[in-house]
C-alpha positions, -999 to 999 in steps of 0.1 A, spaced: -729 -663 829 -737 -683 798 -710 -699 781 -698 -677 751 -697 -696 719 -669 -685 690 -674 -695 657 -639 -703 635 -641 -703 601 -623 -729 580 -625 -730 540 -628 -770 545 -658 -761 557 -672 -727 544 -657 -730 508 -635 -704 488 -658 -690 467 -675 -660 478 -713 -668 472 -707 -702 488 -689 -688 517 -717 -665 523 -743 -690 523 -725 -715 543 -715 -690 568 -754 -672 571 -764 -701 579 -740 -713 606 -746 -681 621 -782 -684 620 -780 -726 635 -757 -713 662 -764 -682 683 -727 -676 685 -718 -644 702 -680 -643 689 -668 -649 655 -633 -654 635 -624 -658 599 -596 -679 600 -586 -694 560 -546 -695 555 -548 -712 521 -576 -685 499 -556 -664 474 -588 -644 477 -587 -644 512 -593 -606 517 -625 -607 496 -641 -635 515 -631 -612 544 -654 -587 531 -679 -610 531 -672 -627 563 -675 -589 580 -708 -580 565 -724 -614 569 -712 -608 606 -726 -572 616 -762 -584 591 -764 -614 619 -753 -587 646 -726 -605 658 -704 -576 684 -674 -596 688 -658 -600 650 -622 -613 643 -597 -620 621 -569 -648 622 -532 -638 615 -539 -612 594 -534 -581 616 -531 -552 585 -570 -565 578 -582 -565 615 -570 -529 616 -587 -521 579 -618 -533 591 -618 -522 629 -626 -556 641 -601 -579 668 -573 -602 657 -568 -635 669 -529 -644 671 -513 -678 665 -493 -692 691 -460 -676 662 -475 -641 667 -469 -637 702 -443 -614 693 -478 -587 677 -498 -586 713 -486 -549 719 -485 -537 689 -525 -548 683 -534 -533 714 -516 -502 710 -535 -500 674 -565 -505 695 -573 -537 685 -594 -565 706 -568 -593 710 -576 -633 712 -541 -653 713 -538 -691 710 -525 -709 739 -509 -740 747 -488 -743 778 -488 -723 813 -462 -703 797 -478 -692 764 -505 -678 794 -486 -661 810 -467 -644 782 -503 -635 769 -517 -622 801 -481 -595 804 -486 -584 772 -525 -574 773 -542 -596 755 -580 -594 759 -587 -633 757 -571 -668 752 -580 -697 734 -565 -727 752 -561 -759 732 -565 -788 723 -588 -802 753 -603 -833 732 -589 -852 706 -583 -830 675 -576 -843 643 -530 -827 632 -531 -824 671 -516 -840 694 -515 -841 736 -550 -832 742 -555 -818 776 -583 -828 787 -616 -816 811 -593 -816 843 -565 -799 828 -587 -773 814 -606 -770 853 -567 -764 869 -554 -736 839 -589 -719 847 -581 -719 887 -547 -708 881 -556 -682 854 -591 -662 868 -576 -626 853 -585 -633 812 -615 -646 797 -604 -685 783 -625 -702 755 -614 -738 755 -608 -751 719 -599 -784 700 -619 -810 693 -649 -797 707 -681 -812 680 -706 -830 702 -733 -817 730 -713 -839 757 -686 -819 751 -703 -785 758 -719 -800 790 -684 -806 803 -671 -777 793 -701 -758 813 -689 -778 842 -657 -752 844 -656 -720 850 -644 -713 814 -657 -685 795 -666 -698 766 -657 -732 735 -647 -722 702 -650 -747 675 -646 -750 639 -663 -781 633 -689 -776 658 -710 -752 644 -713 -767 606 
C-alpha cells in the first residue's frame, strides 16, 4: 500500500485571512497529492470561517478524508473527522458515538493503548525527527517497534518530517502513512 500522506494546516504557514488561506492551501493541495487533510489553527479569532474555506477547498480538490483539530462542535457541523490532542483523550467516545472519524495524537505506549480501547480510527504518533517546541524525538527505530507492537490501527508518523530522506525512511516501516505541517508548503 502506498504511504498515506496528511496534510496539517498551520496559520504560520497558510495565513489568517481567508483569500490567502485559500490560495495557499489550493495550492499545497495541488503540489501534494495528499489523500488526508486537517485544519489545525488554535490562534484565528476567525477560525470557523477559514474552516469554511478549508472544507470547500478540500471536497473542490476531492480530498475523502477531511478533519478538523480540537474543535469537535465543527467536525460534527460539517460531517468531517476530528483529530484529538493528546488533552482530549477524554472525547474518543463521544466522537465516535456522534459518528465521527477519529485521529488522536499519540506519544507514549500508553496514550496507544488508551486510543485503541476507546475506538479511535487512527493515531498520529509523534515526534520521530527533530521538531522545533518538541522535545525526545523517537526516532526511525522506535517508530519500526510501536508499529510491531500496534498492527490493529492505522499510524501516520508525525514531527519533524520536511525532507524526501525522511519519507524514504518512513516507507521503510510498515506505517500507514507521515503527516507533516511543514512538509507540504
Amino acid at each position: 500500500m502506498n504511504l498515506q500522506k496528511y496534510l496539517i494546516t498551520d496559520p504560520k504557514y497558510y495565513g489568517q485571512n481567508k483569500k490567502e488561506f485559500q490560495k495557499n492551501l489550493t495550492k499545497a493541495l495541488k503540489d501534494s497529492n495528499a489523500n488526508f487533510v486537517c485544519f489545525r489553527d488554535k490562534s484565528s479569532e476567525n477560525y470557523k470561517e477559514l474552516i469554511e474555506v478549508f472544507i470547500a477547498v478540500s471536497k473542490a480538490q476531492n480530498i475523502k478524508n477531511i478533519f478538523i483539530n480540537t474543535y469537535i462542535n465543527e467536525a460534527k457541523k460539517h460531517n468531517v473527522g476530528v483529530h484529538l490532542t493528546s488533552t482530549q483523550f477524554d472525547k474518543i467516545k463521544e466522537c465516535k458515538e456522534q459518528n465521527l472519524q477519529v485521529i488522536v495524537s499519540c506519544h507514549t505506549q500508553e496514550d496507544i493503548d488508551y486510543a485503541i480501547k476507546n475506538g479511535a480510527d487512527y493515531i498520529t504518533y509523534s515526534p520521530i525527527f527533530e521538531s522545533p517546541g518538541k522535545s525526545n524525538f523517537k526516532g526511525i527505530e522506535k517508530l519500526k517497534q510501536t508499529l510491531e507492537k500496534n498492527s490493529e490501527i492505522k499510524i501516520f508518523a508525525l514531527g519533524g518530517i520536511v525532507s524526501e530522506d525522511h519519507i524514504k525512511q518512513i516507507q521503510s516501516t510498515k506505517c500507514f502513512g507521515f503527516a507533516s505541517i511543514r512538509y507540504f508548503v
